[in-house]
C-alpha positions as CSV (number, residue, x, y, z in Angstrom):
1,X,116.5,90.9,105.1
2,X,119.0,89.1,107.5
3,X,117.1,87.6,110.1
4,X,117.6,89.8,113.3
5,X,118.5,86.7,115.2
6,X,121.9,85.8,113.4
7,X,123.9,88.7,113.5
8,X,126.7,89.2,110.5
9,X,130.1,89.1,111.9
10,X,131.9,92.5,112.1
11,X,133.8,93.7,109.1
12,X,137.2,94.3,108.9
13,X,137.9,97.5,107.6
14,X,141.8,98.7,105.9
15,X,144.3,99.8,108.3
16,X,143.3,103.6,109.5
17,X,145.0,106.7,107.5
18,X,146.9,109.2,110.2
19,X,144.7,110.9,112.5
20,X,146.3,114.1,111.6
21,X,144.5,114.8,109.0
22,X,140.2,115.2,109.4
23,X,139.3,114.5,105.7
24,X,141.0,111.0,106.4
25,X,138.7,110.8,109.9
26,X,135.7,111.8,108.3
27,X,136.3,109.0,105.4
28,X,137.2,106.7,107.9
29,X,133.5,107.1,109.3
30,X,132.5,106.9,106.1
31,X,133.5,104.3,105.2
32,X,132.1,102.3,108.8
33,X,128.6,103.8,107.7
34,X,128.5,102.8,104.1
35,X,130.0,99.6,104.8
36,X,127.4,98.7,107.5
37,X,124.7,100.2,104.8
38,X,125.9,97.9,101.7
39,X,126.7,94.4,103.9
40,X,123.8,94.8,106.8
41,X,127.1,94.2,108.9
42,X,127.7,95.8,112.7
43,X,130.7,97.4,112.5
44,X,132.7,99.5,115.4
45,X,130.5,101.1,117.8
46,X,131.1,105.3,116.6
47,X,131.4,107.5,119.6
48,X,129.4,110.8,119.4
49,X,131.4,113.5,119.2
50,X,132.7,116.2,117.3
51,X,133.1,114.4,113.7
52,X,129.4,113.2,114.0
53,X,128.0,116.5,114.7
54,X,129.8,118.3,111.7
55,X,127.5,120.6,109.6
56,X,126.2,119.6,106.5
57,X,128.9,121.5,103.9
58,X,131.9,119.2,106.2
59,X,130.5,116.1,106.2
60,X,132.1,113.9,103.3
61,X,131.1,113.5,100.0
62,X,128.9,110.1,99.2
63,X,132.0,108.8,96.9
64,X,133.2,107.6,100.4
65,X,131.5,104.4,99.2
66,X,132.9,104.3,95.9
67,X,136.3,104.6,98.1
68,X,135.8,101.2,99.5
69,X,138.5,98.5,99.1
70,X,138.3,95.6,96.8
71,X,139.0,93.4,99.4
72,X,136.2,94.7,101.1
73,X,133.2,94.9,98.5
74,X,134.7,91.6,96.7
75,X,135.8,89.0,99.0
76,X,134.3,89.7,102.1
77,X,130.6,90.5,101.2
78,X,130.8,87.2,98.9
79,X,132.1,85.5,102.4
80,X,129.0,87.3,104.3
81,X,126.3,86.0,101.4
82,X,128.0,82.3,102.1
83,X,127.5,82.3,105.5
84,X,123.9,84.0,105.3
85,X,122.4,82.1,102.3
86,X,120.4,85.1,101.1
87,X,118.4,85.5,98.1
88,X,120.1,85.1,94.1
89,X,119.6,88.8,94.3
90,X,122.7,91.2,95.2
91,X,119.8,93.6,96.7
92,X,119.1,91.1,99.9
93,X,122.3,92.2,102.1
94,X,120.9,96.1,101.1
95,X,117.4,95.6,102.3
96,X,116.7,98.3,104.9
97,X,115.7,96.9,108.2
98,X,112.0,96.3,109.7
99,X,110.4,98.4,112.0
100,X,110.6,96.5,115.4
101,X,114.8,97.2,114.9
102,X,116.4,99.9,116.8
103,X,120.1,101.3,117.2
104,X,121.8,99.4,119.6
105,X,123.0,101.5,122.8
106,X,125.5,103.3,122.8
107,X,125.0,104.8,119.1
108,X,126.4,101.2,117.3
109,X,124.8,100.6,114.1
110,X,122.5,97.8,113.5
111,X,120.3,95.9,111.2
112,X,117.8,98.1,111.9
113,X,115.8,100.4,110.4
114,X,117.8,103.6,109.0
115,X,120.9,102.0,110.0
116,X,121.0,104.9,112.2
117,X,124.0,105.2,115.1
118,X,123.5,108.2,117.6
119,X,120.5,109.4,115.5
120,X,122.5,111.0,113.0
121,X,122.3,109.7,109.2
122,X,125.6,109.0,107.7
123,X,126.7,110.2,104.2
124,X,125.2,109.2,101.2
125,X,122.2,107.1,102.8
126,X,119.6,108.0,100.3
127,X,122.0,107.2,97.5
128,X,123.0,104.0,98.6
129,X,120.3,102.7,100.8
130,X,117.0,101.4,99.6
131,X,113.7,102.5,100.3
132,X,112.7,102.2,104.4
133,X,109.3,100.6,102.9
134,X,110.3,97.5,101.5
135,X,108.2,95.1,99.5
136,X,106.2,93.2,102.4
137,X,107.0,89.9,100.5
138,X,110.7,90.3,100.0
139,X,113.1,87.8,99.5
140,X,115.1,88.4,102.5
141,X,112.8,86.2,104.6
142,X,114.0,83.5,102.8
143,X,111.8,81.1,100.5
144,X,108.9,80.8,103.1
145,X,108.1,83.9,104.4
146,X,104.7,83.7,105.4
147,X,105.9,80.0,107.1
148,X,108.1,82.0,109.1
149,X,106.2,84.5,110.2
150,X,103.5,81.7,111.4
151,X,105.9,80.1,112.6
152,X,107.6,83.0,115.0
153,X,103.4,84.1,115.5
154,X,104.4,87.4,113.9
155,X,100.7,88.3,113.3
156,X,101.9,92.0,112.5
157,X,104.4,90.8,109.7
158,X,102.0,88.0,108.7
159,X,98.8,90.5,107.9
160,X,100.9,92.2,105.7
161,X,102.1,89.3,103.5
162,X,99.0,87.9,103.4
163,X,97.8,90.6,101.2
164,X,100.6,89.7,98.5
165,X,101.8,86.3,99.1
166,X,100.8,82.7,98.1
167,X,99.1,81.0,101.7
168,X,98.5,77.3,99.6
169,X,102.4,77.6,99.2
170,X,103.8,74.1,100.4
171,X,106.9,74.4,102.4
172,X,109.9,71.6,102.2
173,X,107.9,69.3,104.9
174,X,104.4,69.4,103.0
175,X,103.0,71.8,105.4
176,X,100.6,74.8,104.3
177,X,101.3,78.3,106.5
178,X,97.7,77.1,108.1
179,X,99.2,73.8,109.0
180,X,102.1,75.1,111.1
181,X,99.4,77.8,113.0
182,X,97.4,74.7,114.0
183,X,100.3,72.4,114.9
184,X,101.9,75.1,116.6
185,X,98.6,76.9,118.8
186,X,99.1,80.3,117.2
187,X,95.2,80.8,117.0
188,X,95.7,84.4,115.7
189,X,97.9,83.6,112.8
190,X,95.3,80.3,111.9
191,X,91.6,82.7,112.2
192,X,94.1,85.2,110.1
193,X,95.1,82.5,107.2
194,X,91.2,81.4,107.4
195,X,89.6,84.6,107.0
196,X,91.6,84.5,104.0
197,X,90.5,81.4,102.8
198,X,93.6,79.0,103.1
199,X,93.1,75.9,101.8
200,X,91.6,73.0,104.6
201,X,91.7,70.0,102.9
202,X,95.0,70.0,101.5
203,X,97.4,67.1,103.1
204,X,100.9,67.4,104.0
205,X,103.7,65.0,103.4
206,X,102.9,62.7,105.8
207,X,99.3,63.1,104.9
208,X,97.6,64.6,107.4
209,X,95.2,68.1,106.7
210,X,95.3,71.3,108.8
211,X,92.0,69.4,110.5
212,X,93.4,66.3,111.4
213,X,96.2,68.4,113.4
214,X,93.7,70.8,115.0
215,X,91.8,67.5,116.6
216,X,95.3,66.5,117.6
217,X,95.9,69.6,119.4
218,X,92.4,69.6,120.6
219,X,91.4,73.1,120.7
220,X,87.6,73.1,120.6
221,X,87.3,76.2,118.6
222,X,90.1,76.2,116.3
223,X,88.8,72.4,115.3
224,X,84.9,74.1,114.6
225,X,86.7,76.9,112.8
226,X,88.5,74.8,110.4
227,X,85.2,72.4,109.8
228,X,83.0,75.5,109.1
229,X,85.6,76.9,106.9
230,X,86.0,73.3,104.9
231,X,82.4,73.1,104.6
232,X,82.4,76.3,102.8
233,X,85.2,75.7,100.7
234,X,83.5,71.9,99.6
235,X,80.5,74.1,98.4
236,X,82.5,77.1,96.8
237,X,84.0,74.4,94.5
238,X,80.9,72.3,93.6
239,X,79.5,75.7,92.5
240,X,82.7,76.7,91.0
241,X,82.5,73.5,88.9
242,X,78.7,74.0,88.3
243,X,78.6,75.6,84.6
244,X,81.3,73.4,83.4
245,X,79.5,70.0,84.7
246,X,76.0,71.0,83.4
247,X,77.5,72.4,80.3
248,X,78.9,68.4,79.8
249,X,76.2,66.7,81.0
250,X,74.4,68.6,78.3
251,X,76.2,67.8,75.7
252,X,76.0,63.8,76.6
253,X,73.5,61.8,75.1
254,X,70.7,60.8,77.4
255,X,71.5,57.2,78.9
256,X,70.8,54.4,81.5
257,X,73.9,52.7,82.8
258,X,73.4,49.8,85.7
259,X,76.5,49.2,87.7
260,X,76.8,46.8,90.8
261,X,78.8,47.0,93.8
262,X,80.5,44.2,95.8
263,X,82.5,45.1,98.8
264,X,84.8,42.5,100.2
265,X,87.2,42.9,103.7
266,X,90.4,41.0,104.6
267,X,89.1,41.3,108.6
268,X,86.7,38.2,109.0
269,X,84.2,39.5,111.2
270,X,83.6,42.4,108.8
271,X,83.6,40.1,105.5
272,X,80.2,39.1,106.0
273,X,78.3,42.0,106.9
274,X,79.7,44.0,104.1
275,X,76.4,45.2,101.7
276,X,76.4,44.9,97.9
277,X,74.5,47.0,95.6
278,X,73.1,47.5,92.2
279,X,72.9,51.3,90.9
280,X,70.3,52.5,88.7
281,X,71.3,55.8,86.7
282,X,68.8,57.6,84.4
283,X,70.3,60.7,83.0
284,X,68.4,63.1,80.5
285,X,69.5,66.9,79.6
286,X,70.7,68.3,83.0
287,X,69.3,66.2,85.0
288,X,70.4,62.6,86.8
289,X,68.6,60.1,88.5
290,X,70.1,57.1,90.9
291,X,68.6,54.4,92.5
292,X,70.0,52.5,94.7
293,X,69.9,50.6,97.8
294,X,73.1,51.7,99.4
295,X,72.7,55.5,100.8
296,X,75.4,56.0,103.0
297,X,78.8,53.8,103.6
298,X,81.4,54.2,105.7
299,X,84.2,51.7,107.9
300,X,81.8,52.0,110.9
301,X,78.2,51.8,109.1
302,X,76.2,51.7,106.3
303,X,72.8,52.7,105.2
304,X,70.6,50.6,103.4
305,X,66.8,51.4,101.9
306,X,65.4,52.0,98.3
307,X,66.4,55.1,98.0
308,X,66.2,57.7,94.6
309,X,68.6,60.3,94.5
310,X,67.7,62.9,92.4
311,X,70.1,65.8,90.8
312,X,67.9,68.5,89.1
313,X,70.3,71.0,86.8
314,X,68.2,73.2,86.3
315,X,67.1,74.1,90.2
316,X,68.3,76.6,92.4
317,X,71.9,75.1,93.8
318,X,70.1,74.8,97.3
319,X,67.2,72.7,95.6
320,X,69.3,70.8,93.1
321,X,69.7,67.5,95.7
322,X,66.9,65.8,96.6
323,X,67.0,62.3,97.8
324,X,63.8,60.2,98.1
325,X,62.8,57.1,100.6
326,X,60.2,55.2,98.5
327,X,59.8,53.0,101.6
328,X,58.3,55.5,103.4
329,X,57.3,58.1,101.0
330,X,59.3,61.2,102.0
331,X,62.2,63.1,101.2
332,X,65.1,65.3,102.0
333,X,66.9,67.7,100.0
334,X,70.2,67.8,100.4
335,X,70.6,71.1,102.4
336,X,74.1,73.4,102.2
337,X,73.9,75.0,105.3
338,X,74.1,73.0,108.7
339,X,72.9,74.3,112.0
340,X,74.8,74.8,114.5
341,X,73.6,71.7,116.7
342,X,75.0,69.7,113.7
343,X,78.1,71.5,113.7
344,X,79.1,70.9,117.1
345,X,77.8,67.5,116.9
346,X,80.1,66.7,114.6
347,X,83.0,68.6,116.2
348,X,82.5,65.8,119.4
349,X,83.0,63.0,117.0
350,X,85.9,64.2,115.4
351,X,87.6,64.6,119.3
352,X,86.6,61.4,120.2
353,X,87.6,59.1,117.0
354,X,90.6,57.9,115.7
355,X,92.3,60.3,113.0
356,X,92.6,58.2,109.6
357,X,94.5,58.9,106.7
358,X,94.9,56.5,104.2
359,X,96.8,57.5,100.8
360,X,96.3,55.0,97.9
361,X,99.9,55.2,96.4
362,X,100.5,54.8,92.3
363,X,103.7,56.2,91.9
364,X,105.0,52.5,90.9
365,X,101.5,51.1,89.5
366,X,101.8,49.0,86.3
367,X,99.3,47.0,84.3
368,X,100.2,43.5,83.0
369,X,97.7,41.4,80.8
370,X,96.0,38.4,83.0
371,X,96.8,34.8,81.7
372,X,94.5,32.3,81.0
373,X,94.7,28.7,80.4
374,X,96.9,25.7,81.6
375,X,99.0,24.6,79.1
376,X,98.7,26.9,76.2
377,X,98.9,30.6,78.3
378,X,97.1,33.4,75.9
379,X,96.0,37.1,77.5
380,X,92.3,36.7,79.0
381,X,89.5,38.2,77.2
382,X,85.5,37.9,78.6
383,X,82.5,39.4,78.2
384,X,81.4,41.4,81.2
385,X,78.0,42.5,81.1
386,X,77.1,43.4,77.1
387,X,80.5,44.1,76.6
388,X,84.1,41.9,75.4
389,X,86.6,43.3,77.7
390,X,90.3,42.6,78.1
391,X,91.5,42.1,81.6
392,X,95.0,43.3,83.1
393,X,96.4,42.8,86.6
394,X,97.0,46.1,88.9
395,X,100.6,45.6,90.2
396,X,102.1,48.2,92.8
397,X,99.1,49.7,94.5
398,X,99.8,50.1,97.6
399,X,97.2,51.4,100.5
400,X,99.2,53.6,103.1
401,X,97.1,54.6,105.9
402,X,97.8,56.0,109.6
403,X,96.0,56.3,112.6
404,X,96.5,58.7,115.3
405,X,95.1,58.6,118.7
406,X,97.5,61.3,120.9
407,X,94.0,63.2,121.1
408,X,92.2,60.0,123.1
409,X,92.0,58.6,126.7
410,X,91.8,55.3,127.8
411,X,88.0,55.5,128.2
412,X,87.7,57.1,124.4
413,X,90.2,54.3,123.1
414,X,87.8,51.6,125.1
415,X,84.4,53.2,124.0
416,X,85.6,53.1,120.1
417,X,86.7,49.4,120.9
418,X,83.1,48.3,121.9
419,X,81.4,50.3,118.9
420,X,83.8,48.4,116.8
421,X,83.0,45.0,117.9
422,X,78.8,45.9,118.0
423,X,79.0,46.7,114.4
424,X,81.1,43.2,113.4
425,X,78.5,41.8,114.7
426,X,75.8,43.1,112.9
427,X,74.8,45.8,115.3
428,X,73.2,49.4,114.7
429,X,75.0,52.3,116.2
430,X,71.2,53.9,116.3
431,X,70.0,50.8,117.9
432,X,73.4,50.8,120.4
433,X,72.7,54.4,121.3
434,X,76.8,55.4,120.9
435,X,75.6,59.1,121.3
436,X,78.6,61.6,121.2
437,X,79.6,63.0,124.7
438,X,80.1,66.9,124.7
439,X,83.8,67.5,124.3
440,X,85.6,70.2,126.2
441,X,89.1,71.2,124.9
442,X,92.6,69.3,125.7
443,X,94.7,70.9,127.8
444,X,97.4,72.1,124.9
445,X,100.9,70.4,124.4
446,X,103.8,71.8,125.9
447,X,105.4,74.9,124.2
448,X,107.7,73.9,121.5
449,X,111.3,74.3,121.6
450,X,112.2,73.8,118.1
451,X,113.7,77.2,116.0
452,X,112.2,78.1,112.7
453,X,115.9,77.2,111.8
454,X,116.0,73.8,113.2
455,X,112.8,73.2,111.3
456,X,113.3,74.7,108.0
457,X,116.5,73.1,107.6
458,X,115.4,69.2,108.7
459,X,116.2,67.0,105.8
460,X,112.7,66.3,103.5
461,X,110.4,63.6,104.9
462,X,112.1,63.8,108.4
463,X,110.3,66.9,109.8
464,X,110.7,67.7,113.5
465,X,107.6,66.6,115.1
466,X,105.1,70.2,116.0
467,X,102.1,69.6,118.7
468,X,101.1,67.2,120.5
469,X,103.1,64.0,121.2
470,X,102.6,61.4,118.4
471,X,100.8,58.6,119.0
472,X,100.7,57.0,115.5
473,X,99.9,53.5,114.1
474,X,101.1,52.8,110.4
475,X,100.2,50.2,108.1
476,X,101.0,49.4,104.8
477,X,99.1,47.0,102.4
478,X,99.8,46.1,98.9
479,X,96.6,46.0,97.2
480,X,96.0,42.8,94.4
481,X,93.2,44.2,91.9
482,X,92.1,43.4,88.3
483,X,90.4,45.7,85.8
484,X,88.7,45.0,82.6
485,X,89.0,47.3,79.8
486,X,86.2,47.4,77.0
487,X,86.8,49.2,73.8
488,X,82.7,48.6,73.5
489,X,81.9,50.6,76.1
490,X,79.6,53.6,74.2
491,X,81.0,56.0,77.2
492,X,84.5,57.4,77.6
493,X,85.8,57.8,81.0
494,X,85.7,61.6,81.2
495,X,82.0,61.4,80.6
496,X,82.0,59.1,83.5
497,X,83.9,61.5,85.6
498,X,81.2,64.3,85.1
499,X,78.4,61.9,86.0
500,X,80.2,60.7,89.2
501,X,81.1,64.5,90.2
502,X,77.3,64.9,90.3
503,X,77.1,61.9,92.6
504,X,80.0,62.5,94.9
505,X,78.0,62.6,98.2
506,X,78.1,59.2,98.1
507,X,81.3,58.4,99.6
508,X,81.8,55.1,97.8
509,X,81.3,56.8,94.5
510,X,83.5,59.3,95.0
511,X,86.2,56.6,96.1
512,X,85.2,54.9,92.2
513,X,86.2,58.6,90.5
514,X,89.3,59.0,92.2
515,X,90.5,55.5,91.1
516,X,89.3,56.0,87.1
517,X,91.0,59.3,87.4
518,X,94.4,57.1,87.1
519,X,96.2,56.5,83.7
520,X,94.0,53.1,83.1
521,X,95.4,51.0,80.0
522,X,93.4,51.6,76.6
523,X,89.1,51.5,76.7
524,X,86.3,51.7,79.4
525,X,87.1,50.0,83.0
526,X,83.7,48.0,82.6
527,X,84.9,46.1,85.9
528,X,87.6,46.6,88.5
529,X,88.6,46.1,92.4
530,X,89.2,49.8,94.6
531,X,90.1,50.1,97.7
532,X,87.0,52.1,99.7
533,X,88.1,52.0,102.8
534,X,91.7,50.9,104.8
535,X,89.8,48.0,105.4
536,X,87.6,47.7,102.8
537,X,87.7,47.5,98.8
538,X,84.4,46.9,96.4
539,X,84.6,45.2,93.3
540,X,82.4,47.6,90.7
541,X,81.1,45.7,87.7
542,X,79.3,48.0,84.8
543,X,76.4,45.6,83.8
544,X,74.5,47.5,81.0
545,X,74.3,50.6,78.7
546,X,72.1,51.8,76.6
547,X,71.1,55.2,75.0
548,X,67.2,56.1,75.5
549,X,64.9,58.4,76.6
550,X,62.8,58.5,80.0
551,X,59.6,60.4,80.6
552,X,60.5,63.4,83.0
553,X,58.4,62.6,85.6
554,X,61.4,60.3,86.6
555,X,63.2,63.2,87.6
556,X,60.5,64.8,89.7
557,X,59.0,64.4,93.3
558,X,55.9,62.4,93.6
559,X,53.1,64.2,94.7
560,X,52.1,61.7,97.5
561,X,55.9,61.9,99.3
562,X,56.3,64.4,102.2
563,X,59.3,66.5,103.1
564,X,61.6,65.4,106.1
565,X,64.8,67.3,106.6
566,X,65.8,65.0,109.2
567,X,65.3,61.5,107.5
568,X,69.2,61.1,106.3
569,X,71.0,63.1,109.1
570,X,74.8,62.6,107.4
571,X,73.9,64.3,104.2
């Protein structure tokens, strides 16, 4: 459909026949009708009268259309398609108008529905034109018609493409239809796209997810929508991937791997604060043990304890989790469902922080063999752990990340300042007592001015800005690493990826099985640098391995440990 907004120039039509005669009057009209019909043009207003009120046996025959000019069905309708930029297909400038279109006054013909003028049908309408009830995801809306209609806040329009079009679909600037409802304040369209499970987590070009915007915008209730609805979709997918993990896990031999963890910063005060860790992993059939020492890691705090974390692959998917504190003898399980306390919790920290987004970028990454040796250079080959591993350098990693802070008064900027500093030096955020403050939400951005035009049409990677005022800080750091490479290594690194999937609430884990997901050179990565945190990068070293078996008791809850569903709050 041509967009109601850009009207078609009017057509030209042949010089007119003699106006003695009424056949050549009534083609004449004819031809306006079918014309406007076949190009979605608006030709000559058509003055009721006595030629449109004919009866049926005068009005002229449909091959009025077939009457048309060369001129007029060749050169001009390829002229109109130029300046329109419809879809490939011819059917686009026939598409029959939507509902909200009307006949313009005085009985002109319009893009509207029926094409009508003077509510009279012309000749040959049913022949020529298509059906009034057009595919709800035609072409005529261009490539991005649910964009569009999110973008206009055409609920109406977008409730009926929702039911046949794609809502993950990317447009030109990386943004999701849910992206542009959040940027832009249209809650109806973004509760719409939600109740019909578009995607949360997915990142736009410049890296930021349909969350990160709502914060910006700072609509209390749109940014707990979006949270409650990414909760859900994390667990959908870790039950979606259930059968396939357990049916790997299964199929692996039953193991004990030790693994240490050394994380290093390039901002002094941090540097010597940061924890290490060594990681004890039992696993046997279905079911995984960890111990470690290291619960909970992020830039602003870590946990520490002797902890067991214990995956059980044969429980109920709300009892599978259980982690234990063998300090003081009790344990959580790792529960699904938060309350809504939690929730909102959560939703005050999020409005009060700094929004991250760091992107570790490997679209120029190469792998070059490490020298060794003074005079005589030869490639560098040691034994790390059990196992002879060859080491390469990690050339062209480069750590984007971005923080925003539009969201954030002066006080909120101050406040994060002092939390910052406490934890440099060693402090506790329990011990500091940096309790959220209840957030109520921002007053919302002015209106924006921009057309759906102006947007769609903005060359790639320069998008015009949507929301709130930017206020954005960008870094970029090239990122020096080393990895060693066994081929000794009894494990393959798809194997490992299943084992780390199970493990992924640990945050610093989950960082290690995004890195080995990358094309490494040939073998196992026995050791190697990542980058955790903008900040922050561990060196992983994979110390032993060995097949065996454990006595399943390992794998279970001591009788003597009591239940406490508070004791690891950001689980």
């Amino acid at each position: 459909m041509i967009d109601d907004q850009s009207p078609l120039p009017p057509l030209r039509f042949p010089p007119r026949p003699s106006r003695g005669s009424s056949r050549a009057v009534s083609a004449r009209r004819s031809l306006a009708r079918a014309a406007a019909e076949d190009g979605g043009a608006e030709p000559r207003p058509v003055r009721r009268g006595r030629s449109c009120g004919r009866s049926g046996r005068d009005r002229p025959r449909p091959r009025g259309l077939r009457a048309l000019p060369p001129a007029m069905t060749g050169e001009k309708l390829r002229s109109l398609r130029r300046d329109h930029k419809p879809s490939k297909e011819d059917g686009d400038l026939l598409a029959a108008g939507e509902d909200e279109a009307a006949a313009a006054p005085g009985g002109a013909f319009t893009g509207g529905k029926g094409g009508r003028a003077g509510g009279h049908r012309g000749p040959g309408a049913h022949r020529h034109r298509p059906p009034a009830r057009a595919a709800p995801a035609g072409p005529e809306r261009g490539p991005f018609p649910v964009h569009e209609c999110v973008f206009k806040g055409d609920v109406r329009r977008l409730s009926a493409l929702i039911r046949t079009q794609g809502i993950a679909q990317k447009d030109s600037h990386g943004n999701t239809p849910l992206h542009l409802a959040v940027m832009l304040g249209h809650k109806e369209c973004a509760h719409l796209l939600l109740a019909h499970n578009a995607p949360v987590k997915v990142k736009n070009a410049q890296g930021w997810s349909p969350l990160a915007e709502a914060i910006s915008y700072g609509d209390r209730q749109m940014i707990s929508a979006l949270l409650r609805k990414l909760k859900q979709q994390s667990r959908e997918s870790v039950e979606e991937k259930r059968p396939r993990l357990l049916k790997a896990l299964k199929e692996l031999g039953d193991f004990y791997l030790e693994l240490h963890w050394d994380f290093q910063s390039w901002v002094p005060l941090l540097s010597r604060i940061l924890p290490s860790d060594a990681c004890k992993i039992h696993k046997q059939g279905i079911n995984i043990r960890l111990d470690t020492t290291l619960i909970d890691f992020t830039d602003m705090k870590c946990q520490r304890g002797d902890l067991s974390f214990i995956f059980n692959g044969d429980a109920a998917p709300s009892e599978s989790f259980v982690v234990l504190d063998n300090e003081q003898k009790v344990y959580q399980r790792i529960h699904h469902e938060e309350s809504e306390m939690e929730t909102e919790e959560e939703v005050d920290i999020l409005m009060s922080s700094d929004i991250y987004s760091a992107t570790l970028s490997t679209k120029s990454i190469t792998f070059t063999r490490a020298q060794t040796g003074w005079l005589f250079r030869e490639d560098k080959t040691e034994r790390v752990g059990n196992f002879l591993a060859d080491f390469y350098l990690v050339n062209g990693l480069v750590l984007e990340s971005r923080k925003r802070r539009e969201h954030l008064s002066e006080e909120d900027i101050l406040r994060n300042k002092a939390i910052m500093e406490s934890l440099s030096k060693g402090g506790n955020l329990m011990e500091q007592n940096f309790e959220p403050v209840r957030r109520q939400s921002l007053t919302p951005p002015s209106p924006n001015t921009i057309s759906w035009e102006e947007y769609i049409s903005a060359e790639s990677g320069k998008a015009p800005h949507l929301g709130r005022e930017l206020v954005c800080k960008e870094s970029k750091k090239t990122f020096k690493a080393t990895i060693a490479m066994s081929q000794e290594f009894p494990l393959g690194i798809e194997s490992l990826l299943n084992v780390l999937e199970v493990i992924a609430p640990f945050k610093h884990f989950n960082k290690l099985r995004e890195f080995v997901q990358m094309k490494l050179p040939p073998g196992f990565p026995v050791k190697l640098d990542i980058p955790v945190f903008p900040t922050i990068t561990a060196t992983v070293t994979f110390q032993e391995f060995r097949y065996d078996e454990f006595h399943d008791s390992i794998f279970t809850i001591p009788d003597d440990y009591k239940e406490d569903p508070s004791r690891f709050p950001d689980l």
